[in-house]
Each structure stands twice: as structure tokens, then as C-alpha cells.
DSSP file (Angstrom, degrees, kcal/mol; ACC not computed):
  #  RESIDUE AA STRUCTURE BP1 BP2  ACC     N-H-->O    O-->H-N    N-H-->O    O-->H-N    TCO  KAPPA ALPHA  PHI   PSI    X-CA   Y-CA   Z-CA
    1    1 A X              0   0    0      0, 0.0     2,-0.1     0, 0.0     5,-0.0   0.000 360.0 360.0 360.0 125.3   -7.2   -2.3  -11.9
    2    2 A X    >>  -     0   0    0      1,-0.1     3,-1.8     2,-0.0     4,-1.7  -0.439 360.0-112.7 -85.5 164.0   -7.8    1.3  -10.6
    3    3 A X  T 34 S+     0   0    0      1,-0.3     4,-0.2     2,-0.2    -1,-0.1   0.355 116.2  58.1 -78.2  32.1   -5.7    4.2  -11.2
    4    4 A X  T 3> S+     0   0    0      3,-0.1     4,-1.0     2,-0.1    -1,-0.3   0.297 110.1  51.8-120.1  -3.1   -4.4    4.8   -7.8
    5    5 A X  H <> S+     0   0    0     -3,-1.8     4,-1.6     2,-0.2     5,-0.2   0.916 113.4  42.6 -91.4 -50.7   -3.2    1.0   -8.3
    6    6 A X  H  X S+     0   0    0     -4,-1.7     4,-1.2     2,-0.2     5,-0.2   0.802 112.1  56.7 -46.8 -46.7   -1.5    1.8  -11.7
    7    7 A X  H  > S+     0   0    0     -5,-0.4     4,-0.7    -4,-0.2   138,-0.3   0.907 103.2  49.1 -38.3 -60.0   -0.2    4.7  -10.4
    8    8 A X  H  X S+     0   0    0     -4,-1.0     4,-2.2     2,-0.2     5,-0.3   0.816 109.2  53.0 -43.2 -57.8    1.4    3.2   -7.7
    9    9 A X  H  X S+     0   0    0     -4,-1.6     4,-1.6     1,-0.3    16,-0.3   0.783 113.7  43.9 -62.0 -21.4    3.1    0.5   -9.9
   10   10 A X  H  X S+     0   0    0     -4,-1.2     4,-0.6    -5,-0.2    -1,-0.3   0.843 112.2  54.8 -91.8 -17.5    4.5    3.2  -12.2
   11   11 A X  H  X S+     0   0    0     -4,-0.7     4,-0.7     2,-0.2   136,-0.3   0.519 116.0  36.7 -90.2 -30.0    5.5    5.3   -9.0
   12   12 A X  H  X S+     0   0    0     -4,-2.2     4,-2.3    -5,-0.2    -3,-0.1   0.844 119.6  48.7-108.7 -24.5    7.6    2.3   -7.5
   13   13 A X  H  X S+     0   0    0     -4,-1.6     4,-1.8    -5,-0.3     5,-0.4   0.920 109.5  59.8 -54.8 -37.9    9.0    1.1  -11.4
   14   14 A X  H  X S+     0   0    0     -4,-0.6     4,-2.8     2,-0.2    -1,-0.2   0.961 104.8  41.6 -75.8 -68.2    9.6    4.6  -11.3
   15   15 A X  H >X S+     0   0    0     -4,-0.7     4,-2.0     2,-0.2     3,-1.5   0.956 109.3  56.2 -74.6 -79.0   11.9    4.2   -8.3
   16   16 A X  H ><>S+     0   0    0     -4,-2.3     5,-1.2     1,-0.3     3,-1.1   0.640 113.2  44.3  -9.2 -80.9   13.8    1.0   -9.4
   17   17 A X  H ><5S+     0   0    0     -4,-1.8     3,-0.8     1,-0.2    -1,-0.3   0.740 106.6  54.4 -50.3 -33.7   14.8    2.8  -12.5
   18   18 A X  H <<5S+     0   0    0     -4,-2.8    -1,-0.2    -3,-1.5    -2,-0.2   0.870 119.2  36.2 -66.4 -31.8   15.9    6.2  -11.1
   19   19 A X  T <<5S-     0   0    0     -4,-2.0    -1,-0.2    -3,-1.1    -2,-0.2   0.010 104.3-119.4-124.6  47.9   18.4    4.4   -8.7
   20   20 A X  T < 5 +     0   0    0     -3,-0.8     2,-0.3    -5,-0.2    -3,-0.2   0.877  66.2 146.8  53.4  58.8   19.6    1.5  -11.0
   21   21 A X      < -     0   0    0     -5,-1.2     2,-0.4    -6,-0.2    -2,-0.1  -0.896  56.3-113.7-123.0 152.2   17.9   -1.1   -7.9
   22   22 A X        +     0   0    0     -2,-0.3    24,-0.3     2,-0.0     2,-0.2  -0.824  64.5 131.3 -83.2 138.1   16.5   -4.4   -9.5
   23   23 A X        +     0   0    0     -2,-0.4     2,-0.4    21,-0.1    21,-0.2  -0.823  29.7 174.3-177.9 107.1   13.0   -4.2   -8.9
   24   24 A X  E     -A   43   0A   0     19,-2.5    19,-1.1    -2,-0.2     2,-0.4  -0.906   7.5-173.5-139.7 146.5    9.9   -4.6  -10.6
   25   25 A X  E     +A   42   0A   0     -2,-0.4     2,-0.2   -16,-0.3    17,-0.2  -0.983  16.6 143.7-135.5 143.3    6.6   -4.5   -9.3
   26   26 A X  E     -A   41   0A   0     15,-2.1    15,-2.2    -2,-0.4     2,-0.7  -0.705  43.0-104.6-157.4-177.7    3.1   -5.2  -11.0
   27   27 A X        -     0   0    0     13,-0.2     2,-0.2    -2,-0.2    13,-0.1  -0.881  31.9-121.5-133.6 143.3   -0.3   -6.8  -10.2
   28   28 A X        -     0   0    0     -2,-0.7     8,-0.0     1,-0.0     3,-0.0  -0.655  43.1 -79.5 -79.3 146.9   -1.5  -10.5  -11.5
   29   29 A X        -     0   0    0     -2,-0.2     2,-0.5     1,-0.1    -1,-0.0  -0.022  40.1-128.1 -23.5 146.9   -4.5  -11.1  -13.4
   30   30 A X        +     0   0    0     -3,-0.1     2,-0.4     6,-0.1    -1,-0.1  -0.980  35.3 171.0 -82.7  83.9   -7.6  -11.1  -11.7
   31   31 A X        -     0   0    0     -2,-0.5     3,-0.3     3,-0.5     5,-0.0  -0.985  38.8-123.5-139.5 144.2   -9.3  -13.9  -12.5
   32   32 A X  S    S+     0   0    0     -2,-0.4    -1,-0.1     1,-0.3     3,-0.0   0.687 105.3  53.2 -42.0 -42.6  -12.9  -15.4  -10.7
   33   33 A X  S    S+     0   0    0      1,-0.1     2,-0.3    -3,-0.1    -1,-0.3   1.000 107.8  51.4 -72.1 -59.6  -11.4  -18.9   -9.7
   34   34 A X  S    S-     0   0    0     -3,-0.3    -3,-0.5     1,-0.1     2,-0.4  -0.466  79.7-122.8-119.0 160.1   -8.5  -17.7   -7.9
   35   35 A X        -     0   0    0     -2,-0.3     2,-0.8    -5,-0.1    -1,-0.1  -0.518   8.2-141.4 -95.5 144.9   -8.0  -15.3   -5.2
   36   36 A X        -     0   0    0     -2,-0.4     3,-0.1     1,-0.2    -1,-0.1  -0.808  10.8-172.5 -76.0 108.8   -5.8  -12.0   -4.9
   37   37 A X        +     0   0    0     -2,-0.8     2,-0.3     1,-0.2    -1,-0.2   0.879  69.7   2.8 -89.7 -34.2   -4.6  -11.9   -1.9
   38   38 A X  S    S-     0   0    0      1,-0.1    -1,-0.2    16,-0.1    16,-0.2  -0.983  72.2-115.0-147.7 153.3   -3.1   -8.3   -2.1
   39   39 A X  S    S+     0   0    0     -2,-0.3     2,-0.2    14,-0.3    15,-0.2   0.673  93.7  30.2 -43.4 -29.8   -3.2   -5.2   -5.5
   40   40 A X  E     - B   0  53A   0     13,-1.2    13,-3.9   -13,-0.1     2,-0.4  -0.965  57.6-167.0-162.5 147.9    0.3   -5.5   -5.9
   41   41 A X  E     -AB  26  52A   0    -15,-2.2   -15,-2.1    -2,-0.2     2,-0.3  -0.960  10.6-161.9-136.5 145.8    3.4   -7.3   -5.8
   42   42 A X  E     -AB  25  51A   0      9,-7.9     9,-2.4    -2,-0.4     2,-0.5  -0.949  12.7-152.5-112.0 148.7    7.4   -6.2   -6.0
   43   43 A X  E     +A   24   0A   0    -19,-1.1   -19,-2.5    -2,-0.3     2,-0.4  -0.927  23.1 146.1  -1.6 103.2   10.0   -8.3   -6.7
   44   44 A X        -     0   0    0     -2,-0.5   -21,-0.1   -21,-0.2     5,-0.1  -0.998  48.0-141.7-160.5 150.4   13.5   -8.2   -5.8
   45   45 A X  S    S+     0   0    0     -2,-0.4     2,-1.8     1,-0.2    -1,-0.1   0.753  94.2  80.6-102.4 -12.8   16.3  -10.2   -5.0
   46   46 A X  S >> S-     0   0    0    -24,-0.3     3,-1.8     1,-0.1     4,-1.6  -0.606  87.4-137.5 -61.2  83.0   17.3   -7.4   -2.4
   47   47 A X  G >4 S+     0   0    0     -2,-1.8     3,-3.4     1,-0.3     2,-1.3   0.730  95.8  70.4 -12.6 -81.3   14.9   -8.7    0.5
   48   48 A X  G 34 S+     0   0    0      1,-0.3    -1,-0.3    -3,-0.1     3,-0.1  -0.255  97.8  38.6 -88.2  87.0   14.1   -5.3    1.1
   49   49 A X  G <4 S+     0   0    0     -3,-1.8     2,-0.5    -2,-1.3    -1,-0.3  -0.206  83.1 110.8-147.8   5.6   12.1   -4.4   -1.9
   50   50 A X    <<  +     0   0    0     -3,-3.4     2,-0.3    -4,-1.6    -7,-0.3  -0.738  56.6 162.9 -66.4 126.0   10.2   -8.1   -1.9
   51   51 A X  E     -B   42   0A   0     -9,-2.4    -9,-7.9    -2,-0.5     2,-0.3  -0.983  43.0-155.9-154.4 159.8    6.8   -6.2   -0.9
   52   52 A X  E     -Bc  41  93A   0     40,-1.4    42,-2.0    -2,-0.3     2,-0.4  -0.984  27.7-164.0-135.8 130.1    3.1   -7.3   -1.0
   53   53 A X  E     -Bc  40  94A   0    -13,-3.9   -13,-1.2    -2,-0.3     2,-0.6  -0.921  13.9-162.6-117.9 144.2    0.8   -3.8   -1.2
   54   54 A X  E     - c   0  95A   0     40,-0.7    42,-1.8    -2,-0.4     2,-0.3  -0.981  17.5-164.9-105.4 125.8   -2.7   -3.3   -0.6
   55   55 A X  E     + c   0  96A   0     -2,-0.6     2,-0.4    40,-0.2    42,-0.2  -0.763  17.4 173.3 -96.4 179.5   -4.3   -0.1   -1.9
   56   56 A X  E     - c   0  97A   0     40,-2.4    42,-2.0    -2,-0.3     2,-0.4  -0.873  16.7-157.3-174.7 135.0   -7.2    1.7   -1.5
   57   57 A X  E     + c   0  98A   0     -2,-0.4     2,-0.4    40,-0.2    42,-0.2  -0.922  32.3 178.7-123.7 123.7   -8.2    5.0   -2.8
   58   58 A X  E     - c   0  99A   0     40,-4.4    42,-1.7    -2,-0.4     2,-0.3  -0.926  30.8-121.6-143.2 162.5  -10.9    6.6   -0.6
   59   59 A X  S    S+     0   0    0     -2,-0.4     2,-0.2    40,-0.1     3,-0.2  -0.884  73.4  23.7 -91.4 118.0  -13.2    9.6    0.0
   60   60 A X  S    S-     0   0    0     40,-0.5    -2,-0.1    -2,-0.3     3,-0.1  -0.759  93.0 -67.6 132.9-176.6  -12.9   11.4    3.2
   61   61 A X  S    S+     0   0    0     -2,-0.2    68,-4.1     1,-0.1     2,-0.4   0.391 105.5  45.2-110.6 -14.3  -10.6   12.0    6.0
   62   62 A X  E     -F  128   0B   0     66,-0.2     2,-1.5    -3,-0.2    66,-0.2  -0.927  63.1-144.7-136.8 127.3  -10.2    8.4    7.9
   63   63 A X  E     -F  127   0B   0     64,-2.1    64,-2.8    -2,-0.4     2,-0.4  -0.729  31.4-159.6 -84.3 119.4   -9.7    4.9    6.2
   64   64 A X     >  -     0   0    0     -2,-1.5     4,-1.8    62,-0.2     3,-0.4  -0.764  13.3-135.6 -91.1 147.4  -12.0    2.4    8.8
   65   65 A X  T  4 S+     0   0    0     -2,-0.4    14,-0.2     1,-0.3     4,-0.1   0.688 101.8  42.8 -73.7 -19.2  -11.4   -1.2    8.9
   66   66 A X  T  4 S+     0   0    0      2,-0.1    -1,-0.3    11,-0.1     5,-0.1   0.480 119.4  39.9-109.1  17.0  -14.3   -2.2    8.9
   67   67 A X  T  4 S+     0   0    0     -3,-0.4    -2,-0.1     3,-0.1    -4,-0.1   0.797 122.0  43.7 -93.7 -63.3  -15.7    0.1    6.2
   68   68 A X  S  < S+     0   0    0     -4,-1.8     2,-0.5     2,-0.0    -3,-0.2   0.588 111.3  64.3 -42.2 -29.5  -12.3   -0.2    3.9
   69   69 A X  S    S-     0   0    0     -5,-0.3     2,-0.3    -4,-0.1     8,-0.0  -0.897  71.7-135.4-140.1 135.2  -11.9   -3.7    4.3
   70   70 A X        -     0   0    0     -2,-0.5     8,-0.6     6,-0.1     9,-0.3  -0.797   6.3-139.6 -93.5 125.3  -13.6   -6.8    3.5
   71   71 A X  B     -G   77   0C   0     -2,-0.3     6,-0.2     6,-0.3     2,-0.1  -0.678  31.4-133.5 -80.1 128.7  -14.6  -10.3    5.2
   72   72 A X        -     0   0    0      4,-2.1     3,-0.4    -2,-0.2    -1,-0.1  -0.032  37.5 -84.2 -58.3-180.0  -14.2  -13.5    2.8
   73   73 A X  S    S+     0   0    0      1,-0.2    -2,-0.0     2,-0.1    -1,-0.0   0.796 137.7  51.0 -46.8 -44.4  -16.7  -16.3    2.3
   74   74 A X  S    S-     0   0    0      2,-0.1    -1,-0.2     3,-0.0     3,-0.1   0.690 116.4-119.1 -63.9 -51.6  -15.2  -17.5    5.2
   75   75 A X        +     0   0    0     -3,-0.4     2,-0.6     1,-0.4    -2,-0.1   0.691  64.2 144.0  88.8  41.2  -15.5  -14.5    7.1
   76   76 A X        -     0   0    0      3,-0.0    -4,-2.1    -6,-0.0    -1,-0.4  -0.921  53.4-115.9-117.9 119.8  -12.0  -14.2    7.5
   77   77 A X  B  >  -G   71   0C   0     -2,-0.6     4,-0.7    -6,-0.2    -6,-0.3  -0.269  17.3-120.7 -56.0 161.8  -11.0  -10.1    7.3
   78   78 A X  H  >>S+     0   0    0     -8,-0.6     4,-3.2     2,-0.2     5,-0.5   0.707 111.4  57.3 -85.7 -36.9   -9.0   -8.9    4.6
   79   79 A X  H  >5S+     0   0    0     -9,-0.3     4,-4.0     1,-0.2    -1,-0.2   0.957 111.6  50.4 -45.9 -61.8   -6.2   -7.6    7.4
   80   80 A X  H  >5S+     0   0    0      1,-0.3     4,-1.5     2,-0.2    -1,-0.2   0.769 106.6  41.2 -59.8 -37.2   -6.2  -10.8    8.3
   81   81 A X  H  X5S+     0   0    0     -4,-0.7     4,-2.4     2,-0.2    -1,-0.3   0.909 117.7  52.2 -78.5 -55.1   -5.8  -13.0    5.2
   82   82 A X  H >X>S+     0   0    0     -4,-3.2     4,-2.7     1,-0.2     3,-0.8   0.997 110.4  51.9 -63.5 -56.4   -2.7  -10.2    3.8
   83   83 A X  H 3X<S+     0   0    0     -4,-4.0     4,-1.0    -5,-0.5    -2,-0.2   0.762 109.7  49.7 -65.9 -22.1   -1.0  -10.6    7.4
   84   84 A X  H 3X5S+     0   0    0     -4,-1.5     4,-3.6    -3,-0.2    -1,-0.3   0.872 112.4  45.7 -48.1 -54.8   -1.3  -14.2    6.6
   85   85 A X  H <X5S+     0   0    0     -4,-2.4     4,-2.6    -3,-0.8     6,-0.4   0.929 112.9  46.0 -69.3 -33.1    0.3  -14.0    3.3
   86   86 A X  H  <5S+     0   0    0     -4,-2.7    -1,-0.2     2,-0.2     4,-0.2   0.848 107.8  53.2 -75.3 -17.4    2.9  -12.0    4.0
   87   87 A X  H ><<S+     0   0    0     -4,-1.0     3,-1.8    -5,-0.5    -1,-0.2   0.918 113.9  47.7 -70.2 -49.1    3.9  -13.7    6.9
   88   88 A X  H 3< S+     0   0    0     -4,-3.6    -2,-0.2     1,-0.3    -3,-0.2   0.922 117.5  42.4 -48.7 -52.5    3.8  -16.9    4.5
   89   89 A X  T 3< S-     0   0    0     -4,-2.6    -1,-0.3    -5,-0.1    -2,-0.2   0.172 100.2-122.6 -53.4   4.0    6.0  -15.1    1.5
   90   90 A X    <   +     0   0    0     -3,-1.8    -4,-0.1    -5,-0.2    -3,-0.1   0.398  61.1 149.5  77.0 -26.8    8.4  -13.4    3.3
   91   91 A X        -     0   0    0     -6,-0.4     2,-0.5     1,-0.1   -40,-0.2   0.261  53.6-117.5 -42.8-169.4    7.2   -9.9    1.8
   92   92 A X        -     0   0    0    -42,-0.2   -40,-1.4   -43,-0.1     2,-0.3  -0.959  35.0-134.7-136.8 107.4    7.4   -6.9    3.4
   93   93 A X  E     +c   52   0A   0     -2,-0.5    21,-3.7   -42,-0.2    22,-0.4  -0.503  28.7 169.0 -86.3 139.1    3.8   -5.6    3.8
   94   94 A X  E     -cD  53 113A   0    -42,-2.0   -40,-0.7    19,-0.3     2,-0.3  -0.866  22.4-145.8-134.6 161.9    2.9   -2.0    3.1
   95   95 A X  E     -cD  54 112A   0     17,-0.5    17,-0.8    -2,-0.3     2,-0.4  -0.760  17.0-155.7-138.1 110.5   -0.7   -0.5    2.9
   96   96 A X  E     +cD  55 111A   0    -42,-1.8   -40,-2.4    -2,-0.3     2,-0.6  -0.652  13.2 179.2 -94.9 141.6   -1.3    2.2    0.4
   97   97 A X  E     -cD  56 110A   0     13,-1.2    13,-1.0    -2,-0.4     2,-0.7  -0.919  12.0-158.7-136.7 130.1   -3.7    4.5    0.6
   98   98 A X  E     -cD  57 109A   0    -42,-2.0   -40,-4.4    -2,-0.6     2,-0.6  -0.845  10.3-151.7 -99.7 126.3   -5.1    7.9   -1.5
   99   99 A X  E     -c   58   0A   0      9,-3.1   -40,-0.1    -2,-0.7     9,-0.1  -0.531  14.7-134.0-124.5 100.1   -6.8   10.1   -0.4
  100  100 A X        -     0   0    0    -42,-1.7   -40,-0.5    -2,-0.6     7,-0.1   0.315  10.1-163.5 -46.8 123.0   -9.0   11.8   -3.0
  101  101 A X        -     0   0    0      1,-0.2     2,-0.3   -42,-0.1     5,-0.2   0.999  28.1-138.8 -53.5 -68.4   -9.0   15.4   -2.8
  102  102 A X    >   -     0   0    0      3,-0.3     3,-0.8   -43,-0.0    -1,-0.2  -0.756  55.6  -6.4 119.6-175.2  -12.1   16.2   -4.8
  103  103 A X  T 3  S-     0   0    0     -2,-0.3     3,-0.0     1,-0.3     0, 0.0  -0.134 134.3  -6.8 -43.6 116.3  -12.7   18.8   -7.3
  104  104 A X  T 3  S+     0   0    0     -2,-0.1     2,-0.8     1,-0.1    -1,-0.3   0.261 109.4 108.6  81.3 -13.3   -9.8   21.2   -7.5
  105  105 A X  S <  S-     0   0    0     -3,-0.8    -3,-0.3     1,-0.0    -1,-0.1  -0.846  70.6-121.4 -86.4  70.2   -8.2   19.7   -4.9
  106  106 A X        -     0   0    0     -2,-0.8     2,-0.1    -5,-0.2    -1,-0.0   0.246  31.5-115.7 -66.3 152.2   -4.8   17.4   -5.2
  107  107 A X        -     0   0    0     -7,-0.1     2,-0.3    -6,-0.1    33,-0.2  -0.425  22.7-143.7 -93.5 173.0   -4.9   13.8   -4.0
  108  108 A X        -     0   0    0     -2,-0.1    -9,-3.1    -9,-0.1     2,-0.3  -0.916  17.4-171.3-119.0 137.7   -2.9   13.0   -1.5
  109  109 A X  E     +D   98   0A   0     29,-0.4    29,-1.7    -2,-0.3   -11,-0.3  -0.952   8.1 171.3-129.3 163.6   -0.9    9.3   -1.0
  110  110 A X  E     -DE  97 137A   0    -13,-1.0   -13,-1.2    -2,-0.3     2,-0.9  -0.999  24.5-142.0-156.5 152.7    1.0    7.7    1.5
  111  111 A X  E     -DE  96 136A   0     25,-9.9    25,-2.7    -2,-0.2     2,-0.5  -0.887  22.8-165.0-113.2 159.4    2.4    4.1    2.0
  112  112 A X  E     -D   95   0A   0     -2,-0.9   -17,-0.5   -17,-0.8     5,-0.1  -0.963  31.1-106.7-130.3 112.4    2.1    2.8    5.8
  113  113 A X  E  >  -D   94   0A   0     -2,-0.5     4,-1.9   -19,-0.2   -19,-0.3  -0.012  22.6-125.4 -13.5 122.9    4.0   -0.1    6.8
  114  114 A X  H  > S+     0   0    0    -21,-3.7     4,-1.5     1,-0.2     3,-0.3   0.929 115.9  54.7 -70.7 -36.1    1.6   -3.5    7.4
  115  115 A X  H  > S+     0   0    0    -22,-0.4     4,-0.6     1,-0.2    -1,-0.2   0.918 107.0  53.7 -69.7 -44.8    3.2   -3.8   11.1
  116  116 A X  H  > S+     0   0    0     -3,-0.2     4,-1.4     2,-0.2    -1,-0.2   0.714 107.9  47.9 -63.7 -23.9    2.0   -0.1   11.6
  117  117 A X  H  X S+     0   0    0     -4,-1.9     4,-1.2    -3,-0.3    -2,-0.2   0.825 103.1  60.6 -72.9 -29.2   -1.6   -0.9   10.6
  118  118 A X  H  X S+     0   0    0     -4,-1.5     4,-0.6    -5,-0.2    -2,-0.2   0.618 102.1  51.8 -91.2  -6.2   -1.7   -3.5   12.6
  119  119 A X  H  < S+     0   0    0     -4,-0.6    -1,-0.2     2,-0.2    -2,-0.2   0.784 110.7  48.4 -81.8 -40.9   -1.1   -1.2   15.6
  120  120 A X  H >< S+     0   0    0     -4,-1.4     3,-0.6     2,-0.2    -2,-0.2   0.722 107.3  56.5  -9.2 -55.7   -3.8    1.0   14.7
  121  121 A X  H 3< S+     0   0    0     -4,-1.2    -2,-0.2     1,-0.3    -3,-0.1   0.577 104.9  50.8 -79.7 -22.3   -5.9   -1.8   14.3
  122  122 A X  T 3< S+     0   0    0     -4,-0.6    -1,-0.3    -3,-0.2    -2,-0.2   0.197 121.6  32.8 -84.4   1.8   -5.4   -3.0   17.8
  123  123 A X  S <  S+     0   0    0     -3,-0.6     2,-0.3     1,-0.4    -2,-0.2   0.386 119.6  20.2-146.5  15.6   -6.1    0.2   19.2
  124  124 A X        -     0   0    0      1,-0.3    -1,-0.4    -4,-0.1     3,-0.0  -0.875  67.4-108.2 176.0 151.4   -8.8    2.1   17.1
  125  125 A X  S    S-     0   0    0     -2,-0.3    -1,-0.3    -3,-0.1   -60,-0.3   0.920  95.8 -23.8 -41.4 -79.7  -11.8    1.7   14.3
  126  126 A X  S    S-     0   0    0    -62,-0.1     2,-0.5    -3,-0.1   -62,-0.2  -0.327  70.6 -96.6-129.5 176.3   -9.8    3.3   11.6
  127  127 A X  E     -F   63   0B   0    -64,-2.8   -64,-2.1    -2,-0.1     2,-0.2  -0.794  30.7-137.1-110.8 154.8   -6.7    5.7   10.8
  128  128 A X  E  >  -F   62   0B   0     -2,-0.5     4,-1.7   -66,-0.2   -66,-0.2  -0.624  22.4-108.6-100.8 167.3   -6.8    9.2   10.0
  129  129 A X  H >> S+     0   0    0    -68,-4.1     3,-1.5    -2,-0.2     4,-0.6   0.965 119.1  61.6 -42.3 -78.2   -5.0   11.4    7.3
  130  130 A X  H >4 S+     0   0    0      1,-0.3     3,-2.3     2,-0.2    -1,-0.2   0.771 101.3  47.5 -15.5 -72.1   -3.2   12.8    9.9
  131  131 A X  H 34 S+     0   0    0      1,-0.2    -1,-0.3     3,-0.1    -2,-0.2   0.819  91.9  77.2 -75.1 -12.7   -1.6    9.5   11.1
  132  132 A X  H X< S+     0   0    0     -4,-1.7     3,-3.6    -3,-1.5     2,-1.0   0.733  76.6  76.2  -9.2 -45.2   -0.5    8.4    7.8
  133  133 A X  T << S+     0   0    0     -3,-2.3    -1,-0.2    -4,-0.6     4,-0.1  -0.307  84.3  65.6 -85.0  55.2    2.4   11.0    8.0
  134  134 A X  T 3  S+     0   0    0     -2,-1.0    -1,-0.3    -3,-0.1    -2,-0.2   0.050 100.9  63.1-115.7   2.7    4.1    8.6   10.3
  135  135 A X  S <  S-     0   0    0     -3,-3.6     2,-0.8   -23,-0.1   -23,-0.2   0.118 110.9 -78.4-103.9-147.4    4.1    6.6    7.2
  136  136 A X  E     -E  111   0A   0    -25,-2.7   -25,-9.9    -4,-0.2     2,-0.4  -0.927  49.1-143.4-131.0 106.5    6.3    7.6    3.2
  137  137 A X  E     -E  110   0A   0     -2,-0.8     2,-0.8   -27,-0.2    11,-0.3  -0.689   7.8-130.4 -80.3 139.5    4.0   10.3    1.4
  138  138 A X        -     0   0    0    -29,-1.7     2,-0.4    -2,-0.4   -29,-0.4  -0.777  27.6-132.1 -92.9 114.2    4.0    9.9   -2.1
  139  139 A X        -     0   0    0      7,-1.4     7,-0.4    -2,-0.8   -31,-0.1  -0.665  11.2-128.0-102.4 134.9    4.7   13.0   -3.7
  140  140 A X        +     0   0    0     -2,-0.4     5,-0.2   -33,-0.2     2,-0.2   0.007  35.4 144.8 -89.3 127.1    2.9   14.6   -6.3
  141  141 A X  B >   -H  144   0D   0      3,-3.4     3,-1.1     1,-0.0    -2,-0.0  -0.599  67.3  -8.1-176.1 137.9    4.1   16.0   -9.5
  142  142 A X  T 3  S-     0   0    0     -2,-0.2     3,-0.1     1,-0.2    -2,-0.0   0.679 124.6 -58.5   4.3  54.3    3.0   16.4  -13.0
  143  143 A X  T 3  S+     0   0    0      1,-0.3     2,-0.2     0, 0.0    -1,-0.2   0.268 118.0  97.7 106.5 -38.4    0.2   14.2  -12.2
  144  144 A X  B <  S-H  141   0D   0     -3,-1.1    -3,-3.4    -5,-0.1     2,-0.7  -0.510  74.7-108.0-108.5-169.5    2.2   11.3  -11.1
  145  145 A X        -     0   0    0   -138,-0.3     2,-0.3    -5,-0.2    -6,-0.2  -0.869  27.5-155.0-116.4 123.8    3.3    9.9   -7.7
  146  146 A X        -     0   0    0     -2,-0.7    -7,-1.4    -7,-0.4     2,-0.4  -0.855   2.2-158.4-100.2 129.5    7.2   10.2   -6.5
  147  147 A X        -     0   0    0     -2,-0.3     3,-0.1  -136,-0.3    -9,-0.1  -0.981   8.9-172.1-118.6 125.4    8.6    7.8   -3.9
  148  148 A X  S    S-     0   0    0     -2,-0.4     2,-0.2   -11,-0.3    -1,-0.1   0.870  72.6 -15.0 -59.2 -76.2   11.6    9.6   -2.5
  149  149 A X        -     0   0    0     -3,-0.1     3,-0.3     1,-0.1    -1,-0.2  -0.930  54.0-151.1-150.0 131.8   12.9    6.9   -0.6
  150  150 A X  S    S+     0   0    0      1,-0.3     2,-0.3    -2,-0.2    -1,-0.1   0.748  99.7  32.3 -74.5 -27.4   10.8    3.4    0.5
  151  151 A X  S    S-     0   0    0      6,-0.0     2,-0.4     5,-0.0    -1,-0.3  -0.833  86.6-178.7-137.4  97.6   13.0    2.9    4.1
  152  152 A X    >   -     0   0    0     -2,-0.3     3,-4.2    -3,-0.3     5,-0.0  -0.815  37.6-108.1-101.6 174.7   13.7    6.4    5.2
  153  153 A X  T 3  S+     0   0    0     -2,-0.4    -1,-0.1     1,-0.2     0, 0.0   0.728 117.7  50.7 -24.8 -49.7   15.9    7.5    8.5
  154  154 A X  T 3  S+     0   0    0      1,-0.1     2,-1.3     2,-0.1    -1,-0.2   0.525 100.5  75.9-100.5   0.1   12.8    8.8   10.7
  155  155 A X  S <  S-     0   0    0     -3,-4.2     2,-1.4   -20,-0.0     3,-0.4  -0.617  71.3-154.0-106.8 118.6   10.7    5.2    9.9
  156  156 A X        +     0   0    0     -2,-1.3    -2,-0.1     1,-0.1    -3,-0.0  -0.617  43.9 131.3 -84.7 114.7   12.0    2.4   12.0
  157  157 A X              0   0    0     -2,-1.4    -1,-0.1    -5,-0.0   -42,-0.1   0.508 360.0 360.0 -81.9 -61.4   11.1   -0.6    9.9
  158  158 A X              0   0    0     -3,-0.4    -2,-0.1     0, 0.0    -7,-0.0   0.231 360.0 360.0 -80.6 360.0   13.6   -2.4    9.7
């Protein structure tokens, strides 16, 4: 598990506990036989906070889809295979993404709706930093990552 994946999980426990929501979210074992379909999964009996998250922690200024993202055995893209699962689960799909600062430099995260990627993805290679902030930045502070609020006002989501 990387730390922008740990992070994450302690950044959205983080949020469960701070506003008394039942909630928990964590990542399954990893294991060779069977496949992970996405980094992390939340849990809830409030519908929204069932979520399935992808991360990725990258160098640089644009996440691409076909750079970021992987083809199965099959040759079935990775987009393609999460939009599958979530449609099958019910979840609520999110894609979270860091973006490493470098030396001296603070990282940056943000989570983007799965419905918003896929509108991206129909209309360009990759996303930039820049469009991200149509997404929930995760905000930084002693180290860890603060989610504010998971459905605010100015993203229609819902």
C-alpha cells in the first residue's frame, strides 16, 4: 500500500470520526490470485459514503490515461473495469489523485468524482492540476490530509 493510499484512508476515518457519521474505509489484501478492482473501499449504511476510490500519486502537472492507467490481460482499461465495478456495487466512484510537489515543495491532493473523469476522458488525453479544482482538495496540515466536506454545495454530484 503506498502512502498517498494510507493517507487517504486515515484522511476519510479521519472524517467519519470528526462528524460522528458511520463510516469506515480501508483497502483489502492484495493477493496474486484475486484481483483489486479499486485502492480503497468505504463503507456505510448512508448510501452516500458507500465509495470505491482509485488513487494515484504522480510526478508532474497532468494525470494521462493512458500513461496513469493500466490495460488487463484482457486488455480491458483500468477506467473501464472500476466503471464496471461501481456500476455493479452501487458505490459512488471517486478518483484520487496527489500530486507530488518535489523537494521543498507540499503535495497537493484532490478527490474527483468517477462521472467527472469520465468526461475528461471522453474529451481529452489526460487532466491537468488545474482541472482537478473542480473536484474536493484535500487539505494539508501537519503532514496529514483534511477532507472538509466529501459532497460540497459548488459540486453537483448528487
Amino acid at each position: 500500500m503506498s502512502d498517498f493510499e494510507r493517507d487517504t484512508i486515515h484522511c476519510i476515518n479521519d472524517f467519519f470520526d470528526t462528524r460522528r457519521l458511520k463510516g469506515y474505509a480501508y483497502r483489502l489484501k492484495q493477493s496474486k490470485f484475486n484481483t483489486q478492482y479499486v485502492d480503497i473501499l468505504v463503507d456505510s449504511l448512508d448510501p452516500r459514503y458507500y465509495l470505491a476510490i482509485e488513487c494515484k500519486s504522480i510526478q508532474g502537472k497532468k494525470l494521462y490515461f493512458s500513461q496513469h492507467f493500466h490495460e488487463d490481460k484482457n486488455n480491458v482499461h483500468q477506467i473501464d473495469s472500476i466503471t464496471d465495478f461501481i456500476k455493479k456495487t452501487g458505490r459512488r466512484g471517486f478518483l484520487a489523485v496527489e500530486f507530488r510537489g518535489g523537494r521543498g515543495k507540499q503535495n497537493v491532493a484532490y478527490l474527483l468524482p468517477w462521472e467527472k473523469l469520465q468526461e475528461f476522458r471522453e474529451n481529452s488525453p489526460g487532466i491537468s492540476r488545474e482541472d482537478f479544482k473542480c473536484g474536493i482538495e484535500l487539505k494539508r496540515s501537519s503532514g496529514c490530509y483534511i477532507l472538509n466536506d466529501l459532497y460540497p454545495k459548488e459540486l453537483d454530484i448528487l
